[in-house]
C-alpha positions in Angstrom: 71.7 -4.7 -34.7 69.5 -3.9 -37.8 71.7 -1.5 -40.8 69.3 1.2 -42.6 69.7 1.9 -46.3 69.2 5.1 -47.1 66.7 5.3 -50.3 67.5 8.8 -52.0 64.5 10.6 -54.7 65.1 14.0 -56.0 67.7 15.5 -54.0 65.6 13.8 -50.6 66.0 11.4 -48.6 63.0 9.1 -48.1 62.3 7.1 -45.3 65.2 4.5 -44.3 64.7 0.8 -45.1 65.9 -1.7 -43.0 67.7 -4.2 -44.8 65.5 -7.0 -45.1 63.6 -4.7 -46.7 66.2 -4.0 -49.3 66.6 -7.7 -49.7 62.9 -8.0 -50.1 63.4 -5.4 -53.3 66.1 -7.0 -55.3 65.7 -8.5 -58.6 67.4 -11.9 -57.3 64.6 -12.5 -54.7 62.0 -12.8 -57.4 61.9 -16.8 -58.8 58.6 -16.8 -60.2 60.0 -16.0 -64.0 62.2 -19.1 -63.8 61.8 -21.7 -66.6 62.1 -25.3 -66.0 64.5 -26.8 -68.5 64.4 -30.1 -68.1 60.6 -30.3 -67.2 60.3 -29.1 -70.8 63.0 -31.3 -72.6 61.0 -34.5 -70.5 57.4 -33.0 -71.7 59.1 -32.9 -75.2 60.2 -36.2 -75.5 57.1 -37.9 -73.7 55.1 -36.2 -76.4 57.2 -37.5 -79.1 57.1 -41.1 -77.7 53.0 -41.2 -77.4 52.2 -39.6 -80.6 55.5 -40.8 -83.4 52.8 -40.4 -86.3 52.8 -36.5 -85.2 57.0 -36.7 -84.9 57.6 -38.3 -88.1 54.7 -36.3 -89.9 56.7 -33.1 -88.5 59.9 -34.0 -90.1 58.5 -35.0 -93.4 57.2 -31.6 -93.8 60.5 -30.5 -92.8 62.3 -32.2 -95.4 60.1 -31.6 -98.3 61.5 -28.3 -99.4 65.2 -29.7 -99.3 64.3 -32.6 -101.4 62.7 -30.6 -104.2 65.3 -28.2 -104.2 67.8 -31.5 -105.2 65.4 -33.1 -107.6 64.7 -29.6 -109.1 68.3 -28.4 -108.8 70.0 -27.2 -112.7 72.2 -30.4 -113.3 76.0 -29.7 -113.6 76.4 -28.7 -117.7 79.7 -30.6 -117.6 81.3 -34.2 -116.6 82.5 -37.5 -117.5 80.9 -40.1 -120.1 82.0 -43.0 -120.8 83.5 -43.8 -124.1 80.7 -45.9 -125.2 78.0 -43.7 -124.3 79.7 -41.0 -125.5 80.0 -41.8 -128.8 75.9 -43.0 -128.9 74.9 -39.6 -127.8 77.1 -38.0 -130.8 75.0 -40.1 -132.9 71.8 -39.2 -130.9 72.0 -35.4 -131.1 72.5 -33.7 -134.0 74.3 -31.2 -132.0 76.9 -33.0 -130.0 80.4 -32.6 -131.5 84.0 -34.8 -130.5 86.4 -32.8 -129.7 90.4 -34.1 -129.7 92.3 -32.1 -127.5 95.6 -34.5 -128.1 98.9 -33.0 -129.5 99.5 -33.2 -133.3 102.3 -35.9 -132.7 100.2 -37.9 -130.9 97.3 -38.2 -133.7 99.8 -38.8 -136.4 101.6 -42.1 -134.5 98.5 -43.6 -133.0 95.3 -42.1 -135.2 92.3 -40.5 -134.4 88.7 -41.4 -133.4 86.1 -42.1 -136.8 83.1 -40.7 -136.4 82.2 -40.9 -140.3 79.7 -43.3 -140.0 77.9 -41.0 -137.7 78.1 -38.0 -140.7 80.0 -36.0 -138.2 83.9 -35.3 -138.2 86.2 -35.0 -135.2 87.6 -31.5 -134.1 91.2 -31.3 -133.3 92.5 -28.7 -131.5 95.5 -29.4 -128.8 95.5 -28.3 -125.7 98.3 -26.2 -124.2 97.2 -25.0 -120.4 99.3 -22.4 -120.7 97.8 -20.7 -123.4 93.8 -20.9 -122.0 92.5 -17.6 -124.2 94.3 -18.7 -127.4 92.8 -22.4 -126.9 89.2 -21.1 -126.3 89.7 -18.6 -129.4 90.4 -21.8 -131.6 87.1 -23.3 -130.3 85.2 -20.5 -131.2 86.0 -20.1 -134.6 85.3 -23.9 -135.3 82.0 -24.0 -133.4 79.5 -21.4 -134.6 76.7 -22.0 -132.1 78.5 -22.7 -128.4 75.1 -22.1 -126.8 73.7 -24.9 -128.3 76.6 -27.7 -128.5 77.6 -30.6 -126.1 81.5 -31.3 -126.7 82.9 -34.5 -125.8 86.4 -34.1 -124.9 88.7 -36.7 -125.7 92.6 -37.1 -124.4 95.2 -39.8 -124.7 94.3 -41.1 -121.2 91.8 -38.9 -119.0 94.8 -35.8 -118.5 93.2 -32.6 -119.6 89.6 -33.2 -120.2 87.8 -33.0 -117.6 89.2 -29.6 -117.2 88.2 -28.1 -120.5 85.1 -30.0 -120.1 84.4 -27.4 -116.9 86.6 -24.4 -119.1 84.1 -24.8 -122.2 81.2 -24.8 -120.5 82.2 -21.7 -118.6 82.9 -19.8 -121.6 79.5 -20.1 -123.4 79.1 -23.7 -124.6 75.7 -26.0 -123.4 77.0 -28.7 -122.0 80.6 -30.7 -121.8 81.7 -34.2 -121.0 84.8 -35.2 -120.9 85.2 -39.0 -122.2 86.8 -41.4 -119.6 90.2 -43.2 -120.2 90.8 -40.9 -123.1 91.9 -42.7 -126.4 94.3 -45.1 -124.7 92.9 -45.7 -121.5 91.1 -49.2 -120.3 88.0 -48.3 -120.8 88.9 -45.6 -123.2 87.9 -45.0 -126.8 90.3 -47.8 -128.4 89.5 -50.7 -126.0 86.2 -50.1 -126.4 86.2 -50.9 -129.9 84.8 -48.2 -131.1 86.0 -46.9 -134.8 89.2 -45.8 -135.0 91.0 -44.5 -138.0 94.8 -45.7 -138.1 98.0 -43.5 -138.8 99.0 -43.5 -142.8 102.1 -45.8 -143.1 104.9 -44.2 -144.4 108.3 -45.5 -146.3 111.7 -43.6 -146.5 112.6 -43.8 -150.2 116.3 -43.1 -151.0 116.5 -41.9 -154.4 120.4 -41.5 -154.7 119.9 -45.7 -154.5 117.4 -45.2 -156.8 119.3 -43.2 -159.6 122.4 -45.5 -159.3 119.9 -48.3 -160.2 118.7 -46.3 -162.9 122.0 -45.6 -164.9 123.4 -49.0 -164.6 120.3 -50.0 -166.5 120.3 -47.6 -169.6 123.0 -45.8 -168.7 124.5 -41.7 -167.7 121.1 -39.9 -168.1 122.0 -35.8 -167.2 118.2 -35.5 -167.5 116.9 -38.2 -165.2 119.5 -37.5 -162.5 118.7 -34.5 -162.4 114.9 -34.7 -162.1 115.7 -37.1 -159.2 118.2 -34.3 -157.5 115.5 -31.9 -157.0 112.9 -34.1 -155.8 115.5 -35.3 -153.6 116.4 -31.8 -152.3 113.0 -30.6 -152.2 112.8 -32.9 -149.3 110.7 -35.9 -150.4 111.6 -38.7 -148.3 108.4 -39.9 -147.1 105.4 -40.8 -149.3 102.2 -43.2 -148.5 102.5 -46.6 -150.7 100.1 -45.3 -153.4 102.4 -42.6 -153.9 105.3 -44.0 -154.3 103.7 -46.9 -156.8 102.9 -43.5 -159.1 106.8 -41.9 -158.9 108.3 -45.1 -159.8 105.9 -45.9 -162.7 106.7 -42.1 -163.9 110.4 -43.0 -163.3 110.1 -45.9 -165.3 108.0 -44.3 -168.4 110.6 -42.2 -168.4 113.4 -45.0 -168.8 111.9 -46.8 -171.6 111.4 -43.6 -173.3 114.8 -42.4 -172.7 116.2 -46.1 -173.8 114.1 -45.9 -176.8 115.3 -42.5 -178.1 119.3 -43.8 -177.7 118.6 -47.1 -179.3 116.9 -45.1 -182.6 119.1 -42.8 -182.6 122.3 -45.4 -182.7 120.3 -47.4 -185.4 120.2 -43.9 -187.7 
């Protein structure tokens, strides 16, 4: 027994289709747009292995553009140098500066870099990451021209300056670098053997000792004990050795003198 579709156009109904017919019509029955996948992916591949000059001339051209875009690529404006090389670039361009981002403390017990001998001077400012606008605010009142100076950051080990390296070059300056192992490191800026300037030695001088000394030599001297009173009290209780050579051949003029006066005026 054969079904009938009915077809319907317009409001009428057309001639019945048996339904083969309507099989005959359906989208599903058609094969001729079908692609052949793998026939393709086979004539791809036995292409590529009679012609490999062609294959490998295709990617070449392929990976031109993304190597020029490295080799032409803007380098990173910050980094890391290493001690040695940082300090013969400071000597190289007149426009590279050191910059010592260590604590106050820390400078005066272990020292600080020299770069004398390359006419330059080493900029200390300590950095507190805490307090990133006040820090940058002190750069910029020490270096006049950002835009055209490379700083080389140096800390006690590596710590902080890599980071200001990035934070300085962000904020206007050329170029950054921050110097590996720091001051104390391994490889840093001391165990490289690079100049160094040393802390100033300094010696506690009692001078309560001192003024007993003093008057069991020539004596009760109101005048001398107090002179030594109020540079005790004003807090003098460290000075370098040149210093301290000076005060006590002061003092000591001022013994004779004092001796000399009692011994004349006695004698009259």
């Amino acid at each position: 027994m054969q079904t009938s579709v009915v077809n319907v156009n317009n409001g009428e109904f057309a001639n019945a289709l048996t339904y083969e017919e309507a099989l005959g019509l359906s989208p599903s029955a058609s094969s001729g747009g079908d692609i052949d996948v793998n026939g393709f992916v086979d004539s791809v591949i036995g292409f590529a292995t009679e012609n490999p000059l062609i294959l490998a001339g295709g990617v070449a051209i392929l990976a031109v553009p993304l190597i020029l875009s490295q080799i032409l690529k803007k380098p990173k404006p910050w980094g890391v140098e290493s001690a040695k090389n940082a300090y013969a670039k400071l000597g190289a361009d007149g426009n590279a500066q050191l910059l010592d981002i260590r604590g106050l403390a820390e400078i005066r017990q272990v020292g600080g870099p020299n770069v004398g001998g390359l006419k330059k001077k080493s900029v200390s400012i300590a950095y507190k990451g805490d307090d990133k606008p006040g820090f940058l605010k002190k750069i910029s009142l020490k270096f006049k021209e950002p835009e055209n100076t490379t700083l080389f950051i140096l800390d006690k080990f590596d710590g902080n300056s890599e980071l200001v390296a990035e934070l300085v070059t962000l904020n206007g300056f050329k170029s950054a670098y921050a110097i590996k192992d720091g001051a104390e490191g391994p490889q840093g800026w001391l165990n490289s053997g690079l100049p160094w300037i040393e802390p100033k030695k300094a010696l506690s001088l009692d001078f309560g000792s001192l003024t007993d000394t003093i008057n069991e030599v020539i004596g009760e001297s109101d005048g001398l004990a107090v002179t030594l009173g109020i540079a005790a009290a004003t807090g003098i209780g460290a000075l370098a050795f040149s210093e301290i050579e000076t005060i006590l051949q002061l003092v000591g003029s001022a013994a004779l003198v004092q001796f000399a006066s009692k011994k004349l005026l006695f004698a009259e």
